[in-house]
DOLUMKOL-282298 format. One record per residue: x, y, z of N, C-alpha, C in turn. Coordinates in steps of 0.001 Angstrom, whole numbers, padded with zeros to 6 digits, always signed. Each point is the difference from the previous one (the first is absolute). Layout:
<rs>
XYZXYZXYZ;...
</rs>
This chain:
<rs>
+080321+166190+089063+001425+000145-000262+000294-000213-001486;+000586+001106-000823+000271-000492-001282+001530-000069-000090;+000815-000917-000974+001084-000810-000123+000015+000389-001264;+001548+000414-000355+000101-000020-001724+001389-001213+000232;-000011-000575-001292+000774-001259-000125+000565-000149-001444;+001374+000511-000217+000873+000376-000749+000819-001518-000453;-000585-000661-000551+000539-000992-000535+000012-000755-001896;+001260-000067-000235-000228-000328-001615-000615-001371-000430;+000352-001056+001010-000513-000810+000420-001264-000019-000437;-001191-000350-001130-001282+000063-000031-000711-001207+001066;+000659-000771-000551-000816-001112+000996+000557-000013+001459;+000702+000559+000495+000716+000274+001692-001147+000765-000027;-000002+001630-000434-000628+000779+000088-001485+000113+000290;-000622-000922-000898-001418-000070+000194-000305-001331+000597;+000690-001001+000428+000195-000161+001464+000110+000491+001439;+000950+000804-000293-000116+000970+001537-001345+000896+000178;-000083+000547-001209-001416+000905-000029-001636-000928+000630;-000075-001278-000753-000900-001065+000373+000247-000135+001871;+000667-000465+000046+000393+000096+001715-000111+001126+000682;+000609+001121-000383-000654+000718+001194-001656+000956+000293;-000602-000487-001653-000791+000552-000100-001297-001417+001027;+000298-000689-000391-000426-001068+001084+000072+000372+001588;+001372+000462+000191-000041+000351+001369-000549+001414+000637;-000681+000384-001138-000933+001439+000016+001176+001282-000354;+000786-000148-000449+001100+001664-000524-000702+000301-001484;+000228+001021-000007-000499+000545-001525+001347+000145-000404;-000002-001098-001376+001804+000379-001116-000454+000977-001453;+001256-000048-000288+000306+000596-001015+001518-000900-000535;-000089+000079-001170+001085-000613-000703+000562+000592-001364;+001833+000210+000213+000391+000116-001000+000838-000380-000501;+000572-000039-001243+001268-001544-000436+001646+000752-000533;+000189+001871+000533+001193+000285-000438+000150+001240+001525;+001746+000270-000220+000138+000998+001304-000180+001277-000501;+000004+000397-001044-000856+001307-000256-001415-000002+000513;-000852-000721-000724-001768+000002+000651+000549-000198+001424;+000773-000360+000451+000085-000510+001521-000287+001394+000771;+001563+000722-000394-000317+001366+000131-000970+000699+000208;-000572+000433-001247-001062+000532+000038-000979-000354+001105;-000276-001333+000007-001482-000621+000689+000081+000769+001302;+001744-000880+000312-000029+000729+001452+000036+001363+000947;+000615+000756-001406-000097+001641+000183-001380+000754+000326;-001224-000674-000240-001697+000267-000094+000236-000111+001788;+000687-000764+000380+000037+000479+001507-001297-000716+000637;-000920-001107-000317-001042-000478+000257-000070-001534+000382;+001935-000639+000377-000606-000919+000292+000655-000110+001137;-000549-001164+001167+000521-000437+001316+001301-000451-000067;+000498-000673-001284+001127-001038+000025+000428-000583-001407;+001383+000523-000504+000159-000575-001457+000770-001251+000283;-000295-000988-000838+000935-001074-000546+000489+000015-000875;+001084-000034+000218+001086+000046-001198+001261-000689-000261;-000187-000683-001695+000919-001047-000418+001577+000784-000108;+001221-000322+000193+000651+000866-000363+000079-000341-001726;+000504-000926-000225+000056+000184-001783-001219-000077-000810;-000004+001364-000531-001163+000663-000724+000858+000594-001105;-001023-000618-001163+000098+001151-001048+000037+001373+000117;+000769+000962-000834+000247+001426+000216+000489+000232+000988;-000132-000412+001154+000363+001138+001423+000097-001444+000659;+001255-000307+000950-000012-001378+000665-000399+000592+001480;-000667-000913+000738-000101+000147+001646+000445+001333+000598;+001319-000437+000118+001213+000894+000794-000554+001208-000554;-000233+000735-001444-000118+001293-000186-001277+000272+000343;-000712-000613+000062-001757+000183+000223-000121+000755+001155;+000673-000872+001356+000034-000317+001194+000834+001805-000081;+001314-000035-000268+000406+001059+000142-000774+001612-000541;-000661-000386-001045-000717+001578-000332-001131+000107+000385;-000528-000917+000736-001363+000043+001127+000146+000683+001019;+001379-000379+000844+000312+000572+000680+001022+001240+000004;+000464+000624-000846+000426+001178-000453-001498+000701-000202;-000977-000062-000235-001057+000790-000075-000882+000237+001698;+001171-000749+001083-000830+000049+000967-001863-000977+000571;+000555-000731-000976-001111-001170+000032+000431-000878+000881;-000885-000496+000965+000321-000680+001039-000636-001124+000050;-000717-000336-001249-001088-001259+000335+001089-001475+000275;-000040-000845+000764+000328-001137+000117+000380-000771-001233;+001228-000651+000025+000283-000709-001378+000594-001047+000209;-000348-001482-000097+000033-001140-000239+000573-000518-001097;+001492-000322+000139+001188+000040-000782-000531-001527-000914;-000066-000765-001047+000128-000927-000387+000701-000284-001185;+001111-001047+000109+001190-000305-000959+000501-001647+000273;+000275-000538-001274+000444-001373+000086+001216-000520+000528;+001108+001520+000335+001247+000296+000624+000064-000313+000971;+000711-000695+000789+000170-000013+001356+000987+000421+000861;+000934+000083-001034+001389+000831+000687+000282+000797+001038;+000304+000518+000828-000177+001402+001179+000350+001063-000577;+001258-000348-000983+000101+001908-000682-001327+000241-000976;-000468-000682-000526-001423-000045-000355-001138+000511+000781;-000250-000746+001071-000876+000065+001539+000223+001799+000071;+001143+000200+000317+000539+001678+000365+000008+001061-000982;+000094-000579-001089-000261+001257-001517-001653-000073+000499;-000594-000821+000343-001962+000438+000092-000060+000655+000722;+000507-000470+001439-000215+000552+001166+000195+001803-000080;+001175+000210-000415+000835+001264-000517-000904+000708-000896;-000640-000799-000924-000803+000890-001318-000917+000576+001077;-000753-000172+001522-001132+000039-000175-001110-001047+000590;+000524-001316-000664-000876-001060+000463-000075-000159+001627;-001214-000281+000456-000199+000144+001504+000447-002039+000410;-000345-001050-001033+000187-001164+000430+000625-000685-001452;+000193-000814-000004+000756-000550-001392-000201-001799+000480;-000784+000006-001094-000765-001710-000234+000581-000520-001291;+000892-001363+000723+000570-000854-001042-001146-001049-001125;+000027+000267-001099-000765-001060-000758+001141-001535-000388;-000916-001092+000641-001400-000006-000227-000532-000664+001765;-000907+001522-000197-000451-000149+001609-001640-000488+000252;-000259-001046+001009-000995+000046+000686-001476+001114-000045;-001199-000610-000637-000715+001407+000691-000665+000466+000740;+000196-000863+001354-000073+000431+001367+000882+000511+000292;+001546-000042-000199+001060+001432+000281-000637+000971-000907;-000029+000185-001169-000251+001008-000373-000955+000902+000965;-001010-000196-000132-001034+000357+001048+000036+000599+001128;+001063-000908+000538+000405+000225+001411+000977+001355+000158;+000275+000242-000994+001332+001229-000346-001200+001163-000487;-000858-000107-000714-000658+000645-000463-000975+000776+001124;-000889-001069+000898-000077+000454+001305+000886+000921+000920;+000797-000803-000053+001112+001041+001070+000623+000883-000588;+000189+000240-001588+000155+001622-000038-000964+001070-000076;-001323-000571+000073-001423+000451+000404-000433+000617+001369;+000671-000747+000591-000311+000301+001437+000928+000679+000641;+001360+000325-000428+001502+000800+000128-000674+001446-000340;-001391+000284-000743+000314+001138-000722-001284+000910+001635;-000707-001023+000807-001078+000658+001027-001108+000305-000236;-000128+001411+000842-000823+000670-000156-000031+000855-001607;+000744-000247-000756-000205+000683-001504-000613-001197-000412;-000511-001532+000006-000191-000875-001036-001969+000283+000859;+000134+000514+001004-001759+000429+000357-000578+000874+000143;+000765+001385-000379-000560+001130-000302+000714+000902-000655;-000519+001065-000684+001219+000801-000688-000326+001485+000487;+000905+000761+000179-000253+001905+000158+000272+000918-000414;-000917+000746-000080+000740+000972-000785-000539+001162+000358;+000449+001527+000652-000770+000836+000990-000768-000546+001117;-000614+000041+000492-001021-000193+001100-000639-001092-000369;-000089-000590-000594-000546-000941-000459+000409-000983-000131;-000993-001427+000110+000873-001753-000403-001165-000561-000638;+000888-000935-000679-001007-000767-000818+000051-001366+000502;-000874-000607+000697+000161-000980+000847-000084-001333-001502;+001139-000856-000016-000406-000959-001184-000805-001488+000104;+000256+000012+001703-001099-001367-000178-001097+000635+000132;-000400+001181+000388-001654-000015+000308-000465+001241-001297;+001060-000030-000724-000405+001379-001120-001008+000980+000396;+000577+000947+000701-000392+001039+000517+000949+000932+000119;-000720+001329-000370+001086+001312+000685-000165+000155+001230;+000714+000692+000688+000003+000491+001669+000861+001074-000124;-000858+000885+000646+000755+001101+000607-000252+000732+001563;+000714-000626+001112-000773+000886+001118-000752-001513+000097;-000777-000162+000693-001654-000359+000593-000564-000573-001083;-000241+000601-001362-000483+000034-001065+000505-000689-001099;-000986-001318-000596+000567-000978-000754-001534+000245-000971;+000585-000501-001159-000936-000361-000915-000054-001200-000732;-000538-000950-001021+000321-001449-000398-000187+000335-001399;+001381-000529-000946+000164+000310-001316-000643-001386-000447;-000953+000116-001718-000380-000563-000514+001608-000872-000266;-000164-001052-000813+001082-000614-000649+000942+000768-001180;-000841+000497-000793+001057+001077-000863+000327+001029+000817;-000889+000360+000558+000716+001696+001337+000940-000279+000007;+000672-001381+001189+000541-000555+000538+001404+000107-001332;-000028-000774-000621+001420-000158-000642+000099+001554-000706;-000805+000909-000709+000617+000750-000194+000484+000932+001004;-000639-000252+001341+000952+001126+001224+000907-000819+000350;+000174-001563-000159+001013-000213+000221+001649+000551-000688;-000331-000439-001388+000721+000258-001170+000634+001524+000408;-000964+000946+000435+000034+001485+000231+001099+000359+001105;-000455-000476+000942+000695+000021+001039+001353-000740+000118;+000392-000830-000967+000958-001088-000277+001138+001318-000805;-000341+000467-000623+000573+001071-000700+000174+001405+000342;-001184+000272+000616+000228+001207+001017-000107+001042-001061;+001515+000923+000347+000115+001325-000812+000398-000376-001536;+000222-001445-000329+000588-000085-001132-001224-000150-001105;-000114+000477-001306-001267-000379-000809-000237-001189-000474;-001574-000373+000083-000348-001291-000437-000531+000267-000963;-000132-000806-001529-000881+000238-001031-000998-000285-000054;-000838+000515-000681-001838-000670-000117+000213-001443-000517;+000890-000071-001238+000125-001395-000328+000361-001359+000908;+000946+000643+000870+000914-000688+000712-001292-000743+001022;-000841+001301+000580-001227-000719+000772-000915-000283-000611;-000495-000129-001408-000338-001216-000678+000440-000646+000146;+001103-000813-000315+000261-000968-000239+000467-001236+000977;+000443+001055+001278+000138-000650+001496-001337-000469+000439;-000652+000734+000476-001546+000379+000391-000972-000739-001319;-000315+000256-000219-000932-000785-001737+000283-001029-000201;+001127-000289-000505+000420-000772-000842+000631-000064-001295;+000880-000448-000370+000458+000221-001967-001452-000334-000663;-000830-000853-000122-000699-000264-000577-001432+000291+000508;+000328+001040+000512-002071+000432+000369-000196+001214-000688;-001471+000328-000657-000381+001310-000155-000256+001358+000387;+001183-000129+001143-000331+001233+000913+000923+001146-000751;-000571+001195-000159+000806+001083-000664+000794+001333+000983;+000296+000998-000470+000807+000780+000851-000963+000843+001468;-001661+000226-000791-000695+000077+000686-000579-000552+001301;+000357-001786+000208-000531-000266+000555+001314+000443+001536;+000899+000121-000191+001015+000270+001346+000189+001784+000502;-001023+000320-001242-000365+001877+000400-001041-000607+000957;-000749-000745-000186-001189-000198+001111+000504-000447+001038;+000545-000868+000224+000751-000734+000953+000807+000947+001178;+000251+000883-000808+001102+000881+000671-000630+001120+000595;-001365+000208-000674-000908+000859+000557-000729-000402+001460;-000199-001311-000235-000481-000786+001129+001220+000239+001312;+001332-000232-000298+000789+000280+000996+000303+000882+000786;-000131+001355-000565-000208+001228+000142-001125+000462+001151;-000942-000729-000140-001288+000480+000634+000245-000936+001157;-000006-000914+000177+000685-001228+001166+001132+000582+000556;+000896+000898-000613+001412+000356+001019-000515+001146+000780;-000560+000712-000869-000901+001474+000515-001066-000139+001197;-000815-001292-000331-000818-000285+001328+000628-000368+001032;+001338-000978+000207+000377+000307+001447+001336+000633+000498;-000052+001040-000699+000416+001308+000512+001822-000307-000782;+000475-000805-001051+001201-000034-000541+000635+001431-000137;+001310-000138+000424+000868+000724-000998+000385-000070-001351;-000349-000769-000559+000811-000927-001038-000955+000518-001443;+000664+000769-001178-000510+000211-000860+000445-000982-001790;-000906-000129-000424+000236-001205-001520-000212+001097-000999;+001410+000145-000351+000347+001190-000710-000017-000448-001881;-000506+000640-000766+000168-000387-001097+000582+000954-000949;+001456-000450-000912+000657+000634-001076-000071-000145-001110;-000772+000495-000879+000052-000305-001309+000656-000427-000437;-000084-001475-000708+000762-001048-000833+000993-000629+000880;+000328+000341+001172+000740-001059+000913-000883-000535+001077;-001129+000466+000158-000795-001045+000953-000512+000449+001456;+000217-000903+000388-000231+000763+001958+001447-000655+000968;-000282+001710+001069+000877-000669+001082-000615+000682+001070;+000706-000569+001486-000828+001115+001418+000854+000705+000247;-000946+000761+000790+000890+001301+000490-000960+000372+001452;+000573+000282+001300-000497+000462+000683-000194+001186+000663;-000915+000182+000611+000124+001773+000788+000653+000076+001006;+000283-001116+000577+001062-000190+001494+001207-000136-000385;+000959-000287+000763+001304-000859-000040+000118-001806-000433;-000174+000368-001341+000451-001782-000414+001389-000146+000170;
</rs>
């Protein structure tokens, strides 16, 4: 499960990140509501947290142009406000729960869970044509027919399938997939992607990993997606 966590807060922030990475989530962290934006627009994570007062872009607008883009990921309201017309500007932006600071972090958790488990059968497999990507057992299936993705397979069909028809960049899966700081180049996710290809093809996919010059990859199928 990866978590992005939108807080200006440095030391809140890499606090929350320390904790849930303990409790096994993969984070990401950023400290304004523009990057917020962005992060969350990549369309790659289970569940954002988000402070409402942020530099550049506060909560409320984050929350609101996430969801004007039709982004549905789960969002975990957090603000030092406690007010109800407060509570209801989150709720309203967008926000699925709204957590008063300064909170407990066994509630946190506990909210974090349960908007985890609100989301089903999407937080354990994803589809796209004929096909699923099972996420606890990282495997494709289609039909009868399953195969078992290495660990990079795995997140970049996740990432893939997370996005669907929309384009992903080569960079973008560097830097998700890799890492900011590893030596992997544009080449190494042409291989990667080659590998996927031959794995969707062996058990009988619809599902094609389409590539556009200078914007990246997206799928496309031969059936009815």
């Amino acid at each position: 499960m990866k978590i992005l966590i939108v807080e200006d807060e440095k030391v809140l922030a890499d606090s929350l990140k320390l904790m849930l990475r303990s409790k096994g989530f993969e984070t990401d962290v950023v400290y304004d509501g523009e990057n917020g934006e962005q992060y969350a627009m990549l369309n790659i994570y289970d569940l954002i947290i988000l402070d409402v007062m942020l530099p550049v872009m506060d909560g409320y607008q984050v929350a609101k142009k996430i969801r004007s883009k039709r982004n549905a990921t789960p969002i975990l309201m957090l603000t030092a406000k406690s007010d109800i017309e407060d509570k209801v500007n989150g709720l309203n932006s967008g926000a699925d729960y709204y957590l008063t600071k300064p909170f407990d972090a066994r509630e946190l958790l506990a909210c974090v869970n349960a908007l985890l488990r609100r989301q089903g059968s999407q937080v354990n497999e994803l589809t796209f044509g004929n096909t699923r990507l099972d996420l606890e057992a990282a495997s494709l299936i289609c039909g009868e027919n399953s195969v078992r993705l290495s660990a990079r397979e795995f997140e970049v069909m996740r990432m893939l399938m997370t996005s669907g028809t929309n384009h992903i960049s080569k960079e973008t899966l560097l830097t998700k997939v890799w890492g900011y700081d590893s030596n992997a180049v544009e080449n190494h996710v042409e291989v990667y992607v080659g590998f996927l290809r031959k794995k969707l093809a062996s058990i009988g996919s619809d599902v094609r990993i389409e590539a556009v010059r200078r914007l990246g990859y997206h799928l496309e199928c031969d059936g009815s997606c």
